[in-house]
C-alpha positions as CSV (number, residue, x, y, z in Angstrom):
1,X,-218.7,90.9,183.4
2,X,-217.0,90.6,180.2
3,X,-213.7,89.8,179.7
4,X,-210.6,91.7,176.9
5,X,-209.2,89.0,174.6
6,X,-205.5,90.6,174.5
7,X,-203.6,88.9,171.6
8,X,-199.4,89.0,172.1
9,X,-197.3,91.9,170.4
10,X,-194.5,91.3,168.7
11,X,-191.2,91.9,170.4
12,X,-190.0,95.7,169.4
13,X,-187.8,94.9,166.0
14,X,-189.1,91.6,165.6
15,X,-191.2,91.0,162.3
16,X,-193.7,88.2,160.9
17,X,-193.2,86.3,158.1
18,X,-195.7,87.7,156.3
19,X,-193.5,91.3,156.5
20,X,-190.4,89.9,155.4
21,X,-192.1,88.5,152.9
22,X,-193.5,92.3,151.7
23,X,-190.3,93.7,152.1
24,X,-188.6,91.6,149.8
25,X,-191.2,92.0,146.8
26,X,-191.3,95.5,147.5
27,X,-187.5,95.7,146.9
28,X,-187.3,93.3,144.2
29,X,-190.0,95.5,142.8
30,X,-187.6,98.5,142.9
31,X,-184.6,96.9,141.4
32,X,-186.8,96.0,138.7
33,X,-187.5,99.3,138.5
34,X,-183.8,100.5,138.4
35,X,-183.5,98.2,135.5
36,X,-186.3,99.0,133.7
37,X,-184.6,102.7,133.7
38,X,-182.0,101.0,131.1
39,X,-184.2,100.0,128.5
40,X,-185.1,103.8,126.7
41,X,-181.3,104.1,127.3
42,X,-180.8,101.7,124.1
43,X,-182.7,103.8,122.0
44,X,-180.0,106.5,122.3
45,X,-176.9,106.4,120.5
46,X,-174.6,104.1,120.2
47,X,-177.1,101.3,120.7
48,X,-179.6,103.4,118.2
49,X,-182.7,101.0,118.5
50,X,-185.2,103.9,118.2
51,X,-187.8,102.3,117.4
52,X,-187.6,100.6,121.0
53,X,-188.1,104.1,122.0
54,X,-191.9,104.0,121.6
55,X,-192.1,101.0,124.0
56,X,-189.5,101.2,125.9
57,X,-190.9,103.1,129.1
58,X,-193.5,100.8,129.3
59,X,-192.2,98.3,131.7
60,X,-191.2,101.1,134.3
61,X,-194.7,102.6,134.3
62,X,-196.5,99.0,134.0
63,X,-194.0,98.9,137.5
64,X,-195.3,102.4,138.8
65,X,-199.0,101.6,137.3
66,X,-198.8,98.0,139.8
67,X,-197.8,99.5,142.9
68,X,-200.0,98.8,145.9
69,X,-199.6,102.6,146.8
70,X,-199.0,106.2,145.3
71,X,-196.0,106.5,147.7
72,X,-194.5,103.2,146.5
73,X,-195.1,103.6,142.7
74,X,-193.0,107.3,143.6
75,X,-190.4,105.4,144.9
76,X,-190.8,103.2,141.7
77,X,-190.5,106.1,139.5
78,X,-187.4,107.4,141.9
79,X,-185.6,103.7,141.6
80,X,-186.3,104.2,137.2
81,X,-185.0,107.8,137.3
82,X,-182.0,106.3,138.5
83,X,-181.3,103.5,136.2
84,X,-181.9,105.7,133.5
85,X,-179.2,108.2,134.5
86,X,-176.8,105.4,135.9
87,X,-177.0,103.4,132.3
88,X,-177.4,106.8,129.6
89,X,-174.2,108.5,131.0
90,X,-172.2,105.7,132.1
91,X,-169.5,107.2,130.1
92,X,-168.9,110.0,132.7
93,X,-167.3,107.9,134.7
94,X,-163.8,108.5,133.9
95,X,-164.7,112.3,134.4
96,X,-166.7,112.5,137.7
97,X,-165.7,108.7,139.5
98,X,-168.1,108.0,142.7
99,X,-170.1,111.0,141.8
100,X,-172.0,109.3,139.0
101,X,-174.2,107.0,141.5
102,X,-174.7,110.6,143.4
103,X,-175.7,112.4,140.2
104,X,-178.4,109.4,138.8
105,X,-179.9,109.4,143.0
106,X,-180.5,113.2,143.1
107,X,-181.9,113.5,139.4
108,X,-183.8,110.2,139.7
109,X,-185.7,111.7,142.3
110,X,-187.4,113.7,139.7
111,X,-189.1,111.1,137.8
112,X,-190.6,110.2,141.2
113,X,-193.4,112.5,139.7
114,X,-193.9,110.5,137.2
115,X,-194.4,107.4,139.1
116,X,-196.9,109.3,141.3
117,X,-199.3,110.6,138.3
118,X,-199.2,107.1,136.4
119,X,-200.6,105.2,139.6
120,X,-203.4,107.8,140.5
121,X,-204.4,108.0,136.5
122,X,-203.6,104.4,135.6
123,X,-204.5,102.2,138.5
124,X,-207.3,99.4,137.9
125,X,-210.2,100.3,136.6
126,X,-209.3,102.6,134.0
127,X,-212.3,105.4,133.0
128,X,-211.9,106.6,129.8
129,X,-211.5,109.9,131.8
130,X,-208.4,108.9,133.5
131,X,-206.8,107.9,130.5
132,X,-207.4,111.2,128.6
133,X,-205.9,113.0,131.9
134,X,-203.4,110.0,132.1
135,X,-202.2,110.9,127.8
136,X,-202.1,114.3,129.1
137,X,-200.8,114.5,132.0
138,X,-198.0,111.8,131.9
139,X,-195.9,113.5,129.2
140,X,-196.6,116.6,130.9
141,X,-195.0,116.1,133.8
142,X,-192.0,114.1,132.3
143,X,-191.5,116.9,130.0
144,X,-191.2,118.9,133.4
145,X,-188.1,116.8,134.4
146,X,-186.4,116.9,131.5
147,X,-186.9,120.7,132.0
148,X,-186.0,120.5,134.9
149,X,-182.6,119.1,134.8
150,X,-181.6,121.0,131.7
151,X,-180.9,123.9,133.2
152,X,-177.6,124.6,133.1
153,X,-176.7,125.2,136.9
154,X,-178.1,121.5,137.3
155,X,-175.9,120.1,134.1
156,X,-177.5,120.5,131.3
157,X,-179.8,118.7,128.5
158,X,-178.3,115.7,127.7
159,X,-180.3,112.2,127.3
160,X,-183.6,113.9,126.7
161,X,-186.0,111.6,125.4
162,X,-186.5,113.1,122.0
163,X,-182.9,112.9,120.9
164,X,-183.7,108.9,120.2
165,X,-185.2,109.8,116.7
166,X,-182.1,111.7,115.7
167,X,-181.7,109.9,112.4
168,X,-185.6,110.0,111.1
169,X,-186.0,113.7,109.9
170,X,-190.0,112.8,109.7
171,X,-190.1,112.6,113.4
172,X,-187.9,115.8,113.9
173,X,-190.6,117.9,112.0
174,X,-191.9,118.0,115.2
175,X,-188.6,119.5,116.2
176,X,-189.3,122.7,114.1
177,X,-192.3,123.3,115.8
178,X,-191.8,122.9,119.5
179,X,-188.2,121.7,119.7
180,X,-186.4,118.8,121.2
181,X,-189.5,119.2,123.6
182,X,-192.0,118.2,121.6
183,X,-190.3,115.0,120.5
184,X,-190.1,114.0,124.1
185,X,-193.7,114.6,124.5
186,X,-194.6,112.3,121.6
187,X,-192.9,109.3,122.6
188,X,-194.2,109.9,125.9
189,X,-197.3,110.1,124.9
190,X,-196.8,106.7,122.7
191,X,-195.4,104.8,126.0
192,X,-198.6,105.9,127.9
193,X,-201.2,104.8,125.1
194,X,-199.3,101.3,124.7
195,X,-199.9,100.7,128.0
196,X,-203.2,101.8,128.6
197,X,-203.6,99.4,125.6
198,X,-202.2,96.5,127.0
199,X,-203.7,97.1,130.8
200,X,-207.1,98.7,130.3
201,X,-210.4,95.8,131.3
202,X,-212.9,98.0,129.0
203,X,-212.9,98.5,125.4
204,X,-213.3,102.2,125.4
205,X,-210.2,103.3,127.2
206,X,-208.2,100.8,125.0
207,X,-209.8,102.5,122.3
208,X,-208.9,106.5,123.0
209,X,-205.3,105.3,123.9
210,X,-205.1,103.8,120.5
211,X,-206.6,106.6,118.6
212,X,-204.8,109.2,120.4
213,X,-201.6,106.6,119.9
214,X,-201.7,106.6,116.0
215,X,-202.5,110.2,115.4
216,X,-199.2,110.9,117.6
217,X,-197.1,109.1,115.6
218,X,-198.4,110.3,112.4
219,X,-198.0,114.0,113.5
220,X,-194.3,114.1,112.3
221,X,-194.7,112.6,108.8
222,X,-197.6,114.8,108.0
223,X,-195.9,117.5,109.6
224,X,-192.8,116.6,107.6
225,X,-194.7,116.0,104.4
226,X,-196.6,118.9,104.8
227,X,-194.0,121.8,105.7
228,X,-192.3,122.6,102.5
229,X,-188.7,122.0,102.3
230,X,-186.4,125.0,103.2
231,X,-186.2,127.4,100.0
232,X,-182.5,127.1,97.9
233,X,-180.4,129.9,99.0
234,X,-177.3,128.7,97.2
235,X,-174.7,126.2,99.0
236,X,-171.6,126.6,100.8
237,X,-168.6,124.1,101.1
238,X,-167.2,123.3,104.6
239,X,-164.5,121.5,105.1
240,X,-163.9,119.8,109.2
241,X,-160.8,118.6,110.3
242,X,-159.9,115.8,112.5
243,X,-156.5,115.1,113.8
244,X,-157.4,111.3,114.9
245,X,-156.3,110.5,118.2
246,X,-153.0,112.3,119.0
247,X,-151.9,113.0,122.8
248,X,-149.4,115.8,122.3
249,X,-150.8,119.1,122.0
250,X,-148.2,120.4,119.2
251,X,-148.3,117.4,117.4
252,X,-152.1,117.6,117.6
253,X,-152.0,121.1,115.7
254,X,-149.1,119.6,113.2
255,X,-151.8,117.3,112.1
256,X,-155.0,119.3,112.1
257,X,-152.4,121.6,109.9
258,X,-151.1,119.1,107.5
259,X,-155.0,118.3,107.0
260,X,-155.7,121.9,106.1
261,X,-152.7,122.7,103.7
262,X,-153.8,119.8,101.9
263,X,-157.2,121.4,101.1
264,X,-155.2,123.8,99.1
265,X,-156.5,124.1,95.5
266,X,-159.7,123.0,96.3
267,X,-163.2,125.0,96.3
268,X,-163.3,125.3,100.4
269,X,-165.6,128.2,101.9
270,X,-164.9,127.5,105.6
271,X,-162.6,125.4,107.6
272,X,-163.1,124.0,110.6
273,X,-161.0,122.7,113.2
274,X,-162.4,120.6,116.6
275,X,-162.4,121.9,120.1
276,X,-159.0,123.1,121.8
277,X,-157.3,122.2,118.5
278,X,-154.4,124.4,119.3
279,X,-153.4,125.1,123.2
280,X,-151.5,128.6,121.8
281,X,-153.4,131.7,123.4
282,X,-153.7,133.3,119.7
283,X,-153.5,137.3,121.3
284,X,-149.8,136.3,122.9
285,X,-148.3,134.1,120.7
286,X,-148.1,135.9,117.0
287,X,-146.0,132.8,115.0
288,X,-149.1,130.7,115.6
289,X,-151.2,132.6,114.9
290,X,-149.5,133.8,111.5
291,X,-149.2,130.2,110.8
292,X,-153.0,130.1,110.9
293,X,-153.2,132.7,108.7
294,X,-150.8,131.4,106.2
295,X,-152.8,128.6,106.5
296,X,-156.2,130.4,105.6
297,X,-154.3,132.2,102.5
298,X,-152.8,128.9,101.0
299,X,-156.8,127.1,101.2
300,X,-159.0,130.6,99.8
301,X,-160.9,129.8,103.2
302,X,-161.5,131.3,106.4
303,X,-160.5,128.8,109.6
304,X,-162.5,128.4,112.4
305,X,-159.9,127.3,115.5
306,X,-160.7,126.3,118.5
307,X,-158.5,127.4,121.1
308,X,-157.5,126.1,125.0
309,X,-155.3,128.5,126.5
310,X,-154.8,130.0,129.6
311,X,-154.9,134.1,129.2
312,X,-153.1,136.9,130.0
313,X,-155.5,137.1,133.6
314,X,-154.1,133.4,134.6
315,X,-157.5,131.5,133.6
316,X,-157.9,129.3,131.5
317,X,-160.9,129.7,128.4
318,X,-162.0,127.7,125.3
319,X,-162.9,130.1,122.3
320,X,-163.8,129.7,118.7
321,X,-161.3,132.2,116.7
322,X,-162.1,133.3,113.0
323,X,-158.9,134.1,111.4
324,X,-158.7,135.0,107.9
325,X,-155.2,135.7,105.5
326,X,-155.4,139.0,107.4
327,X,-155.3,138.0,110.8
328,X,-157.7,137.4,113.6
329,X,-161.5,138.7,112.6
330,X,-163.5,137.7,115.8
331,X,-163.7,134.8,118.6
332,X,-166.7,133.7,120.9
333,X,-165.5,132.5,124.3
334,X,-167.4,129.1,125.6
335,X,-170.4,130.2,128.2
336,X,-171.1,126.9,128.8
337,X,-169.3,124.8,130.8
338,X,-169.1,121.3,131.3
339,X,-169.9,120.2,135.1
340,X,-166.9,118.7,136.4
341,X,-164.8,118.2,132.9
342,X,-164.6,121.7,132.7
343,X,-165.4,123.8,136.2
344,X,-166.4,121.2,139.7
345,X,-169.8,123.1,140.7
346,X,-169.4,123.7,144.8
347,X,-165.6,123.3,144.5
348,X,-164.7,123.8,148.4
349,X,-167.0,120.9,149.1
350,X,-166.7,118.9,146.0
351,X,-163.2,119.5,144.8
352,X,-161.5,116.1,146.0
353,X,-163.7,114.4,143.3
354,X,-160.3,116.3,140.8
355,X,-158.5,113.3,143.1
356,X,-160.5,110.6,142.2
357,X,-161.0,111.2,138.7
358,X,-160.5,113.4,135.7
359,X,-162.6,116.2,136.7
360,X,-161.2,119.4,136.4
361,X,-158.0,120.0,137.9
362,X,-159.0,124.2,137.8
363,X,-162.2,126.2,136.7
364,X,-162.3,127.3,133.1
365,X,-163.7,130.8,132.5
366,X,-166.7,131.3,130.9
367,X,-167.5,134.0,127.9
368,X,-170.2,136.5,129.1
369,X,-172.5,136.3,126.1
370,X,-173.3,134.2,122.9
371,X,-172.9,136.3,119.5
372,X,-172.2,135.1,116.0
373,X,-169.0,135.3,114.2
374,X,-169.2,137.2,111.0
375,X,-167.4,134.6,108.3
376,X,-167.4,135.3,104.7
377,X,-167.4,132.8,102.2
378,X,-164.0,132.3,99.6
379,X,-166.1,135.1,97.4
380,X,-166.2,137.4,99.9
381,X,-170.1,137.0,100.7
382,X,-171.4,137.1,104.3
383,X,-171.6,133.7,105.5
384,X,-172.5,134.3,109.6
385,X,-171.9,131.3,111.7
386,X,-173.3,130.3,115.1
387,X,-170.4,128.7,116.9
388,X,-170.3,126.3,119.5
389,X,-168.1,124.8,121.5
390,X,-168.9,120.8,122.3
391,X,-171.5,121.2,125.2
392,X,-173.0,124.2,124.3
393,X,-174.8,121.4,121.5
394,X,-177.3,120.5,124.1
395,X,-178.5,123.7,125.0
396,X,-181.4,124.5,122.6
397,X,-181.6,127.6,123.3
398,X,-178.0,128.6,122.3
399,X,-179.4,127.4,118.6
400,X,-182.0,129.1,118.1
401,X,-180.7,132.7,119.4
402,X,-177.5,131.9,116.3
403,X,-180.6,131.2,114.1
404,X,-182.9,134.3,115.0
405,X,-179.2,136.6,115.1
406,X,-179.1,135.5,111.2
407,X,-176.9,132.7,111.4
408,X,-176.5,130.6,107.9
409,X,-174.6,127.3,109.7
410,X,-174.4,126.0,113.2
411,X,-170.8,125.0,113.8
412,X,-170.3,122.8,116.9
413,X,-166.3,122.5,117.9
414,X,-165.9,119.5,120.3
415,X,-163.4,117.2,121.7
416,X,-164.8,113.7,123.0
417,X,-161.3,112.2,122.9
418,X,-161.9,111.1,127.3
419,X,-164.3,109.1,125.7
420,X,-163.3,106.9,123.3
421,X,-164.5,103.6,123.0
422,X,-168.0,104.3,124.8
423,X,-171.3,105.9,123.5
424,X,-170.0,109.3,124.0
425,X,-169.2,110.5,120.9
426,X,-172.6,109.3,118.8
427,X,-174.6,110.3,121.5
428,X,-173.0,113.9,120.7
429,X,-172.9,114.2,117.3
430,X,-176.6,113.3,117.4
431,X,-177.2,116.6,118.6
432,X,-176.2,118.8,115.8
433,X,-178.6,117.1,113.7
434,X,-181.6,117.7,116.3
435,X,-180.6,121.6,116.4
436,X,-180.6,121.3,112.5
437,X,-184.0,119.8,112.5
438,X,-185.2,122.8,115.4
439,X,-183.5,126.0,113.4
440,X,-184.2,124.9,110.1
441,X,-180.3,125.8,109.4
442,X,-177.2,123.2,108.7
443,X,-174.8,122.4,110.8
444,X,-171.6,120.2,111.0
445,X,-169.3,119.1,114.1
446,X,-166.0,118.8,114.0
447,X,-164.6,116.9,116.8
448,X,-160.9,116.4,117.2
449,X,-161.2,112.4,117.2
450,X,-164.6,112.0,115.6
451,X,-167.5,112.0,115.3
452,X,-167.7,114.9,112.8
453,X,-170.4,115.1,110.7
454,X,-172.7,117.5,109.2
455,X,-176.3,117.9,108.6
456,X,-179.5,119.6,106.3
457,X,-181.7,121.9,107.3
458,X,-184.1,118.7,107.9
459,X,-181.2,116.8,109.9
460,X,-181.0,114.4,107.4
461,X,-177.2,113.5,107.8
462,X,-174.9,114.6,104.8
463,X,-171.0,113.2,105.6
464,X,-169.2,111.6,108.1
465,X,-166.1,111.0,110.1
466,X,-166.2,108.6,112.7
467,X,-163.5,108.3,115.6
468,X,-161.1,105.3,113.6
469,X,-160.7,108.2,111.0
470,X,-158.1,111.4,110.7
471,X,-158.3,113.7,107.7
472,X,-160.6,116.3,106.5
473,X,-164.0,116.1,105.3
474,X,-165.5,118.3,102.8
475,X,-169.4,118.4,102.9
476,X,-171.2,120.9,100.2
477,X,-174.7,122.3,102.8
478,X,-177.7,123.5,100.8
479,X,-178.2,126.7,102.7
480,X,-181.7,128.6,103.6
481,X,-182.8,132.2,103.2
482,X,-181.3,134.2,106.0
483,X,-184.7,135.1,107.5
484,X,-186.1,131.8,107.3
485,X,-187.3,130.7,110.7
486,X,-189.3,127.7,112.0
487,X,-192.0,128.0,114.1
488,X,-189.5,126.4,117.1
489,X,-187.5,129.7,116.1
490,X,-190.2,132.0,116.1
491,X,-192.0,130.6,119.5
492,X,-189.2,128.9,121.5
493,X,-189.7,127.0,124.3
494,X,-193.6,127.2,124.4
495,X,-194.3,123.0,124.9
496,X,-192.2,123.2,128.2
497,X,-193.8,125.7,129.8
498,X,-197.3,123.9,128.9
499,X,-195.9,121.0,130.4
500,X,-195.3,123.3,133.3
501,X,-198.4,125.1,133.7
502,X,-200.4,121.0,133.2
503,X,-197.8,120.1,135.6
504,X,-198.5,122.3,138.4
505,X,-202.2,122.4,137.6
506,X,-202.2,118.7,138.5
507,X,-200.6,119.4,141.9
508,X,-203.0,122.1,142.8
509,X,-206.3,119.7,141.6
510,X,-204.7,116.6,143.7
511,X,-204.2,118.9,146.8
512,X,-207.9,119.8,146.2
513,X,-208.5,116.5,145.9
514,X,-207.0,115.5,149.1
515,X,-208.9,118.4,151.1
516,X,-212.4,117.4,150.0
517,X,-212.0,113.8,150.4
518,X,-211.1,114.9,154.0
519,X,-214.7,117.3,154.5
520,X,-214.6,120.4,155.9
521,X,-214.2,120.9,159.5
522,X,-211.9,117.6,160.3
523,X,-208.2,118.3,160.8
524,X,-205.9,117.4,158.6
525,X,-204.2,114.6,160.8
């Protein structure tokens, strides 16, 4: 007769040294990740190391790569989403208060994808196989987050990884062939080679990360040195305004209108002024409006206003208006918004964050459609303008319908005055020179306290204002043929919805996957 060895349980809630000991690597594991999130962050404006860029995920996904399960390096990737949001837009917290830690846990979620792919394709011992799927598949499905939470009922494009080579036009060539997007991708696809490099036992997968490695990076040079330089269609000279930091609404418009009378004499085509530069609603209040118009007939220019107002209908809207010595010629109305500095999403339920912050104290109203405004240059030539309001720079889709409608210049209005003193401002202006780089058109942004600046065709950067300066700036833009398109203008968002289709086909093999491993005829469990 045999006799059971029974061993003693546990008490219920009680754990073993050896558990405590798991738990705490596991969460030390995932604060590291959480930091490692901050590190692409300083390859962004106002930091600007972009060459960190092309390294700079690496420690996250060596974290994801390491973890002792698929669910674990998800919560990894989760833990990185996080810190990346949480360090890259910082700066909102002025505008949306406790809402920021909310906002970087439900869009850190999405890089939880990422974490997932890098420890099935990466994990010890690397085939060469896995690491083709893993240079692949990895920017794939990143490029699927940053889709993700671009669209605008989510917030909006801002921090995508691409916007870290603003300033090296021979990495936006790849801009004018698959957009912001395909910059991402690139530097994506750097990150996973380096560390397939560095973590790969056997020669050959080192070998095809490398490879595949330098021909990425040498894709935008030769793409750059290879794609002839937009054709001369003559030049124009714009001139933006900047008031400098100046509370008072009036005395705000005094300014931007001592800046403009002073450009009197001078050779000016167009006039710009930043976002809400006057708070007059131009349809109700004729003596401002005239002003403007005296204004435009002292300089030979049009002006380009931006407007704040509250309407006839109660609401409040922010519109460009095009006013020439004759009066008002057209406006376009922002479509736009900005979460929470302009509209609260969900207001019944998330309206008390207006008590705890700056978030909107009332919902703006949006414009219903995008058009271009039809300028003229001091000759009297057509000189159509895509303009923006401040946000509406992320978006690039806004862009390139201004560039295929036949716009000559992008102008970008904006107002980053809540933001002062933080990375804000260089963060923004980065933009305009990645639309530049995507349309194949200039573009300038003038801001109300800076940064205003304006851009080539290339997005090489032409002049400057930055936010300890007030005045006007006058920039001369080489222009481009009005049908000039890139191939990012021609094809549009084409590299996201690869990353899409790679995306989901990767869900669909690992579900496969899943099922055969289990055979046929056993139950799921």
């Amino acid at each position: 007769m045999s006799r059971r060895l029974t061993l003693p349980r546990p008490a219920l809630g009680a754990s073993t040294a050896p558990d405590r000991a798991v738990r705490a690597h596991r969460y030390r594991a995932r604060l590291a990740a959480l930091a490692a999130g901050a590190v692409p962050v300083l390859a962004f404006p106002a930091p600007g190391v972009a060459a960190l860029a092309w390294v700079a995920l690496v420690p996250g996904l060596l974290l994801m790569q390491r973890a002792p399960s698929a669910r674990e390096a998800a919560v990894r990737g989760w833990w990185f989403g996080a810190g990346f949001i949480l360090t890259g837009m910082y700066w909102l917290i002025p505008s949306i208060g406790p809402a920021l830690p909310l906002l970087a846990v439900v869009f850190g979620v999405l890089q939880a994808g990422v974490g997932l792919v890098v420890h099935r394709l990466l994990h010890p011992p690397l085939t060469v196989r896995r690491a083709l799927l893993a240079l692949a598949v990895v920017p794939a499905v990143w490029l699927t987050t940053e889709y993700a939470r671009s669209w605008h009922a989510l917030g909006g494009p801002w921090a995508l990884l691409g916007a870290t080579q603003w300033q090296h036009p021979a990495v936006l060539a790849l801009a004018s062939a698959g957009g912001i997007w395909l910059v991402s991708a690139a530097v994506v696809t750097v990150n996973t080679g380096v560390l397939i490099v560095l973590t790969a036992a056997g020669w050959r997968p080192r070998a095809v990360a490398a490879l595949a490695t330098v021909l990425v990076l040498a894709a935008g040079p030769l793409l750059f040195a290879l794609r002839a330089a937009p054709a001369g269609a003559g030049t124009v000279t714009v001139a933006l305004v900047q008031p400098g930091i100046v509370e008072d609404p009036q005395a705000r418009f005094e300014a931007s209108a001592a800046a403009t009378a002073a450009l009197g004499g001078r050779p000016v085509d167009l006039i710009v002024w930043g976002e809400s530069s006057t708070t007059a609603d131009l349809e109700r209040d004729p003596a401002t409006a005239a002003r403007l118009s005296r204004l435009s007939a002292v300089t030979g220019a049009e002006i380009l206003a931006g407007e704040d107002a509250r309407k006839a209908d109660g609401r409040i809207s922010k519109d460009a208006v095009l006013i020439s010595p004759a009066g008002t010629i057209d406006r376009y109305r922002k479509i736009r918004l900005v979460p929470f500095g302009e509209y609260i999403p969900l207001r019944p339920l998330l309206g008390w964050i207006a008590g705890v912050s700056r978030a909107a104290g009332e919902n703006r109203a949006p414009g219903s459609a995008f058009h271009v405004l039809p300028a003229t240059d001091r000759a009297g030539a057509p000189l159509p303008v895509g303009a923006l309001i401040c946000f509406e720079s992320a978006f690039p889709d806004m862009s390139r319908t201004a560039a295929r409608d036949g716009a000559r210049v992008l102008v970008y209005q904006s107002s980053t005055s809540t933001f002062q003193g933080t990375w804000a401002p260089e963060q923004h202006v980065s933009l305009a020179a990645i639309r530049a780089a995507e349309t194949g058109r200039p573009a300038v942004q003038a801001s109300l306290t800076g940064v205003s600046a304006a851009f080539d065709a290339q997005g090489r950067e032409l002049a400057r204002f930055g936010t300890d300066r007030a005045g006007a700036l006058t920039v001369r833009l080489p222009l481009t043929a009005p049908s000039a398109l890139t191939w990012y203008d021609r094809i549009g968002d084409v590299v996201p919805a690869a990353a899409l289709l790679v995306t989901a086909g990767t869900v669909l093999a690992g579900r496969r996957g899943r099922t055969g491993r289990r055979g046929p005829g056993r139950a799921a469990g």
